[in-house]
N, C-alpha and C positions, 0 to 999 in steps of 0.2 A: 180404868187402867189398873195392871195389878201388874206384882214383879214377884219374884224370889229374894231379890238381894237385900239385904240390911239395909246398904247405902240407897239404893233407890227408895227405899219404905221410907225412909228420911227424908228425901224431897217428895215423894208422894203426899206427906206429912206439911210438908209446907207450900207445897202447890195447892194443897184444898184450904189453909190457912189463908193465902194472899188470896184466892178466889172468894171466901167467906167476906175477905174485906172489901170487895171491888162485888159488894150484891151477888153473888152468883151460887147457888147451893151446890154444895159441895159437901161430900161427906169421909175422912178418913176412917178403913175399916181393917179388920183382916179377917171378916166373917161374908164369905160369898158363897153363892150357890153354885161353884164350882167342886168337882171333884176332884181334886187335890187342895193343901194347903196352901195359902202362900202370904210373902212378908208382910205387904201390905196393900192396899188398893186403895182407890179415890172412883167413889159411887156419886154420881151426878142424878138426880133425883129428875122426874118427868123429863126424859131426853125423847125422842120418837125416832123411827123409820118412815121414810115416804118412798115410793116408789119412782124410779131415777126418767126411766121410761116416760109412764103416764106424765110428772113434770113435762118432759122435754113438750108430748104433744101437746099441752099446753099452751106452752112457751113459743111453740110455732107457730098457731094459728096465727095466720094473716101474711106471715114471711111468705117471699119467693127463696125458692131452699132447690139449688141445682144439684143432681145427685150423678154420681161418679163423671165428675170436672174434676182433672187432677191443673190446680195450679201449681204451674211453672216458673214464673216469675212474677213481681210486682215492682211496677215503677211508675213514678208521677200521676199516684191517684189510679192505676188499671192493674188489675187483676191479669195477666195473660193466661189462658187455661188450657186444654187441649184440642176445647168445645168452640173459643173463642175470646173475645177479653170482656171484662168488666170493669168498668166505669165507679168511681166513690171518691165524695170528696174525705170518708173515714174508713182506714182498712182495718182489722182485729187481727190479726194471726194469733188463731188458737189450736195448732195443728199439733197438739200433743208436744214433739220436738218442733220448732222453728226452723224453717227450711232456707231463709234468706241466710246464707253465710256470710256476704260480703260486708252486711254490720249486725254490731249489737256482739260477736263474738260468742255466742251460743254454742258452739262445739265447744271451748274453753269452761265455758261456765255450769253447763249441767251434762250429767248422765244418766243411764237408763238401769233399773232395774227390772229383774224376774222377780215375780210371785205367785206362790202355787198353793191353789184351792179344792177341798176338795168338802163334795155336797154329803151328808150321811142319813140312811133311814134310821130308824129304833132309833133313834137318840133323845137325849132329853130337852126338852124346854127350857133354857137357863134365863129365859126373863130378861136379857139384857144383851149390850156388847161388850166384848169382853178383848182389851189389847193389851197384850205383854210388852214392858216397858225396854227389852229386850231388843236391839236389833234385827237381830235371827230369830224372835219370839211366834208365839202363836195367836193370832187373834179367832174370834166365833162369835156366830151370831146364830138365832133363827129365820128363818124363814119359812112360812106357814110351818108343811111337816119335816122341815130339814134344819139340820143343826150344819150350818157352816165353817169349815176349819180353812184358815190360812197360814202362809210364813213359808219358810224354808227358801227367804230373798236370797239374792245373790246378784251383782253387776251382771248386765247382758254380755255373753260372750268369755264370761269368766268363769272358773268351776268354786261349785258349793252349793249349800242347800239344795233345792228340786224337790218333786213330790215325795218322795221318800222320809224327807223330816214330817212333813204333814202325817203320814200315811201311819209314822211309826205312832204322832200325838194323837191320832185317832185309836188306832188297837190301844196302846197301854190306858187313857184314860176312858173311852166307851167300848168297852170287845165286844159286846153285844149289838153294834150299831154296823149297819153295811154301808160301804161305798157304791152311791148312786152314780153322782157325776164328777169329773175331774176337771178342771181347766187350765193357764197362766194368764195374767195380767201382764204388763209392762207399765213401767210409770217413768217419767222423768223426775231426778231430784237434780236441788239446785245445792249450791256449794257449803250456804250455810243454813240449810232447814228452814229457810224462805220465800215463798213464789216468787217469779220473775212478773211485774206486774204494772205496764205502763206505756211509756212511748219505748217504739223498737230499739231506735237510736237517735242520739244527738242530731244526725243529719236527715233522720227521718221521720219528722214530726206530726205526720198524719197518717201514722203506721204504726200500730200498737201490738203487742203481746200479752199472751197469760201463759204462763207453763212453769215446770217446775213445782208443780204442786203436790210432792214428796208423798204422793200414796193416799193423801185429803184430797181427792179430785172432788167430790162436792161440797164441802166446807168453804174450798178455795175460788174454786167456780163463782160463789155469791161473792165472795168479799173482790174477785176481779171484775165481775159484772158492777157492782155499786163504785166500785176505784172506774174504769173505764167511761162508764157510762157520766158520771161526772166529768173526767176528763174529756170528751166528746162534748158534750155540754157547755163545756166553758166555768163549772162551777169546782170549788176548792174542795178537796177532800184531807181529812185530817188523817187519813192510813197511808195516803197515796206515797210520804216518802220511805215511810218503813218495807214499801215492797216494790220501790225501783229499781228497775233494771242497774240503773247508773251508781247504786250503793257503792260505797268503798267494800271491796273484796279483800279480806286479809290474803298476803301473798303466799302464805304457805298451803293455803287453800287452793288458789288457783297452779303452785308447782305441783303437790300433792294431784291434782285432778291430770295435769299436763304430763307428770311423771309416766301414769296409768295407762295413758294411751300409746304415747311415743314409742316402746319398747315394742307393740304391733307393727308398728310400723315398718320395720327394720326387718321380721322374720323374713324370708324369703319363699313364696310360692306364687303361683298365677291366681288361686282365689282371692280377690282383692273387694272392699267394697266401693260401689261406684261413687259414694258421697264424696271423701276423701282420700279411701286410697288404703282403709289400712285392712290386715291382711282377718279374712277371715276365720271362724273356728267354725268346727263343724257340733253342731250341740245333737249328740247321740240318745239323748231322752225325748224330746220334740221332732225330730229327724228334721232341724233346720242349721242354715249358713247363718251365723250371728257376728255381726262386729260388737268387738270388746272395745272400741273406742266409742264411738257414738253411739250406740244400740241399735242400728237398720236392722233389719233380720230377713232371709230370703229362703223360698222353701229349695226340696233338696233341688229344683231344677234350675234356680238360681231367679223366682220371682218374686218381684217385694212384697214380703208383709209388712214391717214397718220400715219409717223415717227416721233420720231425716233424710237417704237417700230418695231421689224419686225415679228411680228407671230399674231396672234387672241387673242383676249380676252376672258375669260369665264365670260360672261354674262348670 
């Protein structure tokens, strides 16, 4: 992780401090193999890449894995789906956003962001990953022959960033490097920089969730697979209450998130989103219909790309 500002190189400074103390190496620097300067950084010594892919097949083998079953509902242990229902005495809901409204209060509690990537040739090897401490920052990585650039976030359905900030931290720091490929992400974050990570809700106790996992989708992935899987099991885990659903939420936090959506609500047009209703945007970079409350997104014909709506738009 590296920054520009004073103030962060000061806790960069003492994040690799309490890390050195809790075993873990850790190194404060402000000498990297990047081309530009900056304040400080915290180099993490033997860290690795794996491939996200190869894992998953992995991780399949042996599962029955039904593919395009959109579930619809779930209640009393059954799956209902479009294909037909399924049967469990243990359900996961890991659908990115959580789709049950009626508990657990998930529209209140997390939103979605945009993130835009873009792949470069000619570029250089920097040996490592590289994330700005930055909000709006830029992270990079390799990949075989590709130097990857991200950032330029921004809430789904709201304006700012887009590939344009990437595109600019590409020219000024590699001019010599081409854009290969471009993409966005979408990620759910939760309110306080925490996953959402347990039973769904109080009254639904053999229905669980993972989401909210603020842009760490495989970091968080394991520590919700090892929280869950004990909790299916029947056995204690010592993480399980730092990433409950059921946390106390400071209130300003969840008016703050409530604020954001509400004011959608109220504009007045017929493009609406089917989840709950609030009024679409039209995002002229992607050519899609995005809600700024929840983040569903719909292409320009008004068909879902993402949740947590689950049906078309009328556009």
């Amino acid at each position: 992780m590296y920054t520009f500002k004073d103030s962060d190189a000061k806790k960069l400074e003492q994040e690799a401090k309490t890390l050195r103390g809790l075993g873990v190496e850790a190194v404060f620097t402000k000498n990297t193999p990047l081309p530009f300067s900056v304040n400080g950084a915290v180099m993490y010594p033997d860290m690795a890449q794996f491939h996200p892919l190869k894992f998953l097949y992995g991780a399949a083998k042996g599962l029955s894995i039904a593919e395009n079953t959109l579930v619809c509902h779930v209640e009393n242990g059954v799956a209902y789906t479009t294909g037909g229902k399924i049967r469990a005495r243990h359900i996961v809901v890991a659908t990115h956003f959580p789709f049950i409204d009626r508990r657990g209060l998930y529209f209140m509690k997390l939103y979605q962001k945009r993130s835009f990537v873009v792949a470069l040739e000619n570029a250089p090897d920097l040996g490592a990953t590289f994330v700005d401490t930055a909000e709006s920052g830029i992270y990079m990585r390799n990949y075989k022959d590709l130097l990857i650039l991200g950032g330029g976030d921004h809430r789904t359905g709201k304006k700012g960033g887009g590939f344009e900030i990437v595109r600019a931290a590409a020219r000024r720091w590699f001019p010599n490097a081409r854009e290969k490929y471009a993409w966005a992400a979408q990620d759910c974050m939760s309110l306080d920089g925490v996953p959402y990570i347990g039973a769904y809700s109080p009254a639904t106790p053999d229905i669980y969730v993972a989401t909210g996992f603020n842009e760490w989708g495989i970091t968080s992935a394991m520590v919700a697979s090892n929280i869950l899987a004990d909790r299916i099991t029947g056995r204690a885990n010592e993480y399980a209450e730092a990433f409950s659903p059921r946390r106390s939420m400071l209130r300003a936090q969840l008016f703050k998130n409530l604020g954001a959506t509400l004011s959608d609500f109220v504009i007045p047009t017929i493009k609406r989103c089917p989840h709950l209703g609030c009024a679409l945007k039209w995002n002229k970079d992607e050519r899609t219909w995005d809600c700024p409350c929840h983040g569903s997104r719909f292409t320009e014909q008004g068909e879902l790309i993402n949740g947590p709506a689950t049906r078309n738009a009328r556009v």
